[in-house]
C-alpha positions in Angstrom: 120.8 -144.5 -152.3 121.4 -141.4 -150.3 125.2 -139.8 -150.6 127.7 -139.2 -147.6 126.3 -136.9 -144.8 127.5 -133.6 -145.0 130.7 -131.9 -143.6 129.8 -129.7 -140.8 130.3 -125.9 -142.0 131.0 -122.4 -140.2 131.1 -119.0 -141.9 131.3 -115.5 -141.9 131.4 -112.3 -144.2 132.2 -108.9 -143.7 131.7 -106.1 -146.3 133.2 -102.5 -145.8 132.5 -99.4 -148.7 136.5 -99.1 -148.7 138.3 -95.3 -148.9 137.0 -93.6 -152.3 133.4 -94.6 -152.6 129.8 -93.0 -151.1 128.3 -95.5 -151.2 128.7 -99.8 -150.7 127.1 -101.4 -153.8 127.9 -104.9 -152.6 125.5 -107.1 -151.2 126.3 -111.1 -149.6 125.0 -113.7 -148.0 125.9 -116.2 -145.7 122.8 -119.0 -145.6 124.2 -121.3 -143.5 120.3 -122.9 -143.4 120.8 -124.0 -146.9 124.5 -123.9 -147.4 124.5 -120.9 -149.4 127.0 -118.1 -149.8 126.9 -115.2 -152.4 128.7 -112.3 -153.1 127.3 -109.7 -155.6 129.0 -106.6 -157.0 127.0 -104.1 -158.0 127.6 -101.7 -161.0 125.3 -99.1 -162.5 125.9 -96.0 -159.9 123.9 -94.7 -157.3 120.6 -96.6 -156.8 121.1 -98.8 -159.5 124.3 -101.2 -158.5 123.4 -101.7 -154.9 119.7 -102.3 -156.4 120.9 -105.4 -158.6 123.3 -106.8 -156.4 120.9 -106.6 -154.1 117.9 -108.2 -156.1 120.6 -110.6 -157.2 121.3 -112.0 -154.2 117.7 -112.0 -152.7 116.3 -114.0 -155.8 118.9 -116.5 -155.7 118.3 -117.5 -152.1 114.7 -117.0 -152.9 115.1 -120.0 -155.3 117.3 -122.2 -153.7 115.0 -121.8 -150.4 112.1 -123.0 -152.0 114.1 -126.7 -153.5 115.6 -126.7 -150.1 111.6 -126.5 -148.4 110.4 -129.0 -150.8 113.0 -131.5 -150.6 115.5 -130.8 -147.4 116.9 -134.0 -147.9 117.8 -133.8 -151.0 120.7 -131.2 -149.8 121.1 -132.7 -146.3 122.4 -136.7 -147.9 121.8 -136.1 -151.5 121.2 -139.2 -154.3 123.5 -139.0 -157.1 120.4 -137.5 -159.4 120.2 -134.8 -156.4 123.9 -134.2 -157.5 123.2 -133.6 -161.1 120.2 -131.7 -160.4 121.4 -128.8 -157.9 124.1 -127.2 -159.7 121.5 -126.6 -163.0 118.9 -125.3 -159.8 122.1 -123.0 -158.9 122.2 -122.0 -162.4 118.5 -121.4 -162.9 118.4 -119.0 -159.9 121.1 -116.9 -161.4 119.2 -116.5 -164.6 115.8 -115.7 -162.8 117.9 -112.6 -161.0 119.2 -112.0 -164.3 115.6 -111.3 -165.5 114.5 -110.0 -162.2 117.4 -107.2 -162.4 116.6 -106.4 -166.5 113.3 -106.2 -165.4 113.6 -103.7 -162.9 115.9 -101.5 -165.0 113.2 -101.3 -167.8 110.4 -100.1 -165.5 112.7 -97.7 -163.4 114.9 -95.2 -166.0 116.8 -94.7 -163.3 117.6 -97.7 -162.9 118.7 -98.4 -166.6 122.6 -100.0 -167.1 122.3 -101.6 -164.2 124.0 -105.3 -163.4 126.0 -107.3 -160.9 128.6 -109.5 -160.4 127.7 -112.7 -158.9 129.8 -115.6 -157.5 127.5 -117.9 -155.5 128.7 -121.4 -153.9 126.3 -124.1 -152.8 127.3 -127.0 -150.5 125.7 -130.3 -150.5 126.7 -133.2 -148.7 130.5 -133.2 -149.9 130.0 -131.3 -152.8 130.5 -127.7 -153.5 128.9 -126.1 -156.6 129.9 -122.2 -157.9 127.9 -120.3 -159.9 130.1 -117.3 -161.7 129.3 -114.3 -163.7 131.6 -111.4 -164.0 135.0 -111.0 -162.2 134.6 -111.6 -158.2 135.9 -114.7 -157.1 135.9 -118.1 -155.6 138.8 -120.1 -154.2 139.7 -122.7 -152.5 142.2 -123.5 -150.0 143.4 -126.7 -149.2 146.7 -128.2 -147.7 148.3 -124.9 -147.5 147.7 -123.6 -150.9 144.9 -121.6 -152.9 143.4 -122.0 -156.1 141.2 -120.2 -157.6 137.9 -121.8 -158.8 136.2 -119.4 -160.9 137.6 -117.6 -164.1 137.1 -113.6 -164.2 135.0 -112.2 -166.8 136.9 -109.5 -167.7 138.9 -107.3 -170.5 142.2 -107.9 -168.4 141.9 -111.6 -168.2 141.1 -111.9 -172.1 144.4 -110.2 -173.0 146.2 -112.1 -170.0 144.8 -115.4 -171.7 145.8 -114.2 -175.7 149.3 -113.1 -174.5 148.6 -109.4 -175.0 150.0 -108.8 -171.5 151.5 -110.2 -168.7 150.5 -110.9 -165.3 152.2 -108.4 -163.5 150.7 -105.9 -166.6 147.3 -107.2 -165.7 147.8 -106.5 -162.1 148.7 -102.5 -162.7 146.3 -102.3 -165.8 143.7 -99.3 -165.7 141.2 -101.4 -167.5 141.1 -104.0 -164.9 137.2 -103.0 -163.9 136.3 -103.7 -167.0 134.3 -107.0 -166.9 133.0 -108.8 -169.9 129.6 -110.0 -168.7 127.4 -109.1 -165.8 124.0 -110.3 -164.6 120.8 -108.3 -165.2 122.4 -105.8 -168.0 120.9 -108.1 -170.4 117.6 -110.2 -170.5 120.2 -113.3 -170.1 123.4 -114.1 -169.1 125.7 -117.1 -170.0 126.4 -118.7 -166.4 129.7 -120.5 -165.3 129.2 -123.7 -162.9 131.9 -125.8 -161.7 131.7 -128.8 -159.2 134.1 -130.4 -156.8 134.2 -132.4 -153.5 135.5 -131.0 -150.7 137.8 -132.5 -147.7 137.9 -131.9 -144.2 140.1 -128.7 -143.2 139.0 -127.0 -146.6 138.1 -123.4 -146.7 136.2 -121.4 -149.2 136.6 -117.3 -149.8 134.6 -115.7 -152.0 135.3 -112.3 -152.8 134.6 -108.9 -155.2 137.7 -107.6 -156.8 137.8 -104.5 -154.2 140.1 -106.9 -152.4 140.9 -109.5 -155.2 142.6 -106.3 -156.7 144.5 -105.1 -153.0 145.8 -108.0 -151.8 147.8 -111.4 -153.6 146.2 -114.4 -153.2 149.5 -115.7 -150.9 148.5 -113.0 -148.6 144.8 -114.0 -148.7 146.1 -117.7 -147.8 148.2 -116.5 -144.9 145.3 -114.5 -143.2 142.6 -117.4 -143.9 144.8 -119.9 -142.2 146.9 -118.0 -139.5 143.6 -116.3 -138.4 140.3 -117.2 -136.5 137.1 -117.6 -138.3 135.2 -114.7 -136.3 138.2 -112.5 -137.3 139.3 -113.5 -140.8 136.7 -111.5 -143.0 137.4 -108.3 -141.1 141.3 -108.9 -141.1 141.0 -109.1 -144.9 139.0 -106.2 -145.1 141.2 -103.8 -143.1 144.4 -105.1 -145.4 142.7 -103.7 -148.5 141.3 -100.7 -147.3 145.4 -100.2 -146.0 146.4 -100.7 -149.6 144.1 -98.0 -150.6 140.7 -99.4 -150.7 139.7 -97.9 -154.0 136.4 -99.8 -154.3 133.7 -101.5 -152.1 135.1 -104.6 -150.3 133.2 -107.7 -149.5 134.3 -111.1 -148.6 132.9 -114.3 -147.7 135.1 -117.2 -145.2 133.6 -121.1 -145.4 135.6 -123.3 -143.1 134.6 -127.3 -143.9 133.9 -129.7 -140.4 134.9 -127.8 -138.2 138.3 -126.1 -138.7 136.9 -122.8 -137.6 139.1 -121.5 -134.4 136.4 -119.2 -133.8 
């Protein structure tokens, strides 16, 4: 028996190489095709972060292309074993960029060290699935409030979860780049995926800590639901780069059936 229909959806990204860096080593996606949206964080310098979070991002929609060719209906009013089956297929893909990126970096020296961040999110009928490694970020907004869906993999949040140090510590901390597992520095990567339904008048951000680091998530909130769609990305954007903009910025806005003012 097929599942609801789908929420209609409408999104926009924006990235920006904020104030201190040469070059943007950030790459996203907004596949609204497949209802796919990824935002990859690149680390390795030079050729080599902008090189993974590039190949990242290409071989995830890559993979989830191909299910969504061979089975459109399957995303469009999935069964209950379509359910089950398309967060491990959201899983899978990350691993194969995994490879993909480790890969590259052995046959390239330049390349070697390389790895990305990557925080995908893959909606299907009324379900939304995230795939997480490293420390950009989903969240969700809903009813005038934000939560934050995926855990960062990072030094900072490990000594904010022992009780080493406090939140307003782990905001000013000089290790908070630090992240605790990437995709493509290894062969393998351990992959985070959560699932939830989503209601009409949510939005999704996702997000790289270049403006997960600038800006509070209350001010995130404001600008995501006091501004339009078409504007929102590039309003976040600009408020990070104002607070400094000491990394690349890239952000992703999902509005759910409809509430786009754009």
């Amino acid at each position: 028996m097929a599942g609801p229909p789908p929420f209609s959806l409408q999104a926009r990204g924006a990235t920006d190489v904020g104030r201190r860096r040469e070059q943007n080593e950030d790459a996203f996606l907004v596949d609204l095709h497949t209802s796919l949206f990824i935002v990859a964080d690149g680390m390795g310098g030079h050729a080599g972060g902008g090189t993974a979070s590039r190949i990242a991002v290409r071989t995830i929609q890559e993979r989830v292309r191909a299910a969504f060719d061979a089975s459109p209906q399957s995303f469009r009013s999935p069964t209950v074993a379509d359910a089950s089956h398309l967060p491990v297929l959201l899983r899978l893909a990350v691993e194969a960029a995994c490879k993909a990126i480790y890969g590259a970096a052995q046959e390239d020296p330049s390349l070697a060290g390389m790895g990305t961040t990557v925080t995908a999110a893959l909606l299907v009928g009324r379900s939304a699935f995230v795939a997480h490694v490293g420390d950009s970020r989903c969240y969700l907004l809903r009813n005038g409030r934000i939560f934050q869906i995926s855990e960062d993999h990072s030094l900072v949040n490990e000594q904010l979860k022992s009780g080493a140090i406090t939140e307003e510590e782990a905001r000013q901390s000089r290790f908070r780049n630090i992240i605790t597992r990437s995709v493509g520095f290894e062969e393998e990567v351990q992959v985070d995926v959560v699932g939830m339904e989503v209601e009409p008048g949510d939005a999704l951000l996702i997000c790289c800590d270049g403006l997960s680091n600038m800006i509070t998530d209350a001010e995130i909130l404001e600008v995501v639901t006091g501004t339009r769609l078409a504007e929102a990305p590039e309003r976040l954007v600009a408020l990070a780069n104002e607070r400094g903009g000491d990394d690349n910025i890239t952000v992703i806005v999902v509005r759910v059936d409809g509430t786009a003012r754009s």
